[in-house]
N, C-alpha and C positions, 0 to 999 in steps of 0.2 A: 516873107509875109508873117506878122505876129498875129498872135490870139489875142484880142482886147480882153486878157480876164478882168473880173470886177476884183477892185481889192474888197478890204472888208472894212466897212463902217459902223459906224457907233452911232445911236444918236436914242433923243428922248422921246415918248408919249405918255405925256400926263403924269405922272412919279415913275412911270415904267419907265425902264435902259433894257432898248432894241440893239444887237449885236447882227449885223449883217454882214454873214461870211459866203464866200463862194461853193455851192457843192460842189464834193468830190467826180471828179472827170464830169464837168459840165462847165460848157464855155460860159454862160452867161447868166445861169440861175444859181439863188441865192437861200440862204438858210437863214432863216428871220430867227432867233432864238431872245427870249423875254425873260426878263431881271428883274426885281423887285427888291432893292436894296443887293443884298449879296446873294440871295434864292433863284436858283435858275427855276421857271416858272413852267416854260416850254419848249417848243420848237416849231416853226409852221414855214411853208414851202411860198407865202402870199404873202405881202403889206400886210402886216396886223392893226388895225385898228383898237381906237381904246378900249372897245367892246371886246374885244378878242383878248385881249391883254388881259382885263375882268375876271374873262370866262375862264382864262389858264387857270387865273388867282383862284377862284373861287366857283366853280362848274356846279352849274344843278346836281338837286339830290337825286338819285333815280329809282326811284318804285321798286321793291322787292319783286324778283319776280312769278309769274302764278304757271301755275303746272296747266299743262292745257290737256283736256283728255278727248279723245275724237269722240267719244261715247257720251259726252255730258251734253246734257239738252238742254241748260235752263229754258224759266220758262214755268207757265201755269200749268197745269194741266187739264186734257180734255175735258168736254162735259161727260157725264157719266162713264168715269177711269176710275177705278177699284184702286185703293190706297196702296201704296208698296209695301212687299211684304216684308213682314219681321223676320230674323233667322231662325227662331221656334216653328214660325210658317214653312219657311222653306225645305226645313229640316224633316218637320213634321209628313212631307210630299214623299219624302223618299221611302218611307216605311211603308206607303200603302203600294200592294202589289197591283200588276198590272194584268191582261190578262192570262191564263194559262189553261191548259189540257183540261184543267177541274171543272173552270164554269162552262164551256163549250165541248161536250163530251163527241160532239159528232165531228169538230172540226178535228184535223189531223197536224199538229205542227213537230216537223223532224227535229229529233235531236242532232247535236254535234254527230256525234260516230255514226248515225243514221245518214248524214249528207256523203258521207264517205263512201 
């Protein structure tokens, strides 16, 4: 009993020259691969159509692409939301103290070596 391989064929679509050869260890599928003069174009695993043929030639442009951040909201913002702050604003946060021993003289807060 033999294996009906496929040979390999040649044939045209529309100015394209389709080369249809047999995959490697595969009784029956074939490797469609597109020519456009002497430019190998592509390779596709299906009947290529002329549109496919096209698409090898000439494949859309594709959109740079955009950094996606989980934290970004676009978007309006609520009704009455305080504008974002400046980094002088932010900065400016960290210099005011918080509270300590001085304004609350009856409260008692342990130091380090004290929690020891």
């Amino acid at each position: 009993m033999s294996l009906g391989r496929v040979e390999t064929k040649r044939f045209t679509i529309g100015k394209y020259i389709v080369v249809a050869q047999p995959i490697p260890h595969s009784a029956h599928m074939l490797r469609y691969t597109v020519y456009l003069g002497k430019q190998r174009l592509g390779a596709l695993a299906s009947m290529p159509s002329e549109a496919d043929c096209r698409y090898l030639e000439k494949p859309p442009v594709v959109p740079p692409l955009k950094i996606f951040y989980v934290t970004s909201r676009p978007g309006r913002p609520k009704k009455g939301s305080k504008p974002p702050a400046t980094p002088e604003q932010k900065n400016a946060g960290y210099a005011q103290p918080g509270l300590s021993h001085n304004d609350l003289p009856d409260l008692h807060i342990p130091r380090a070596a004290e929690d020891r």
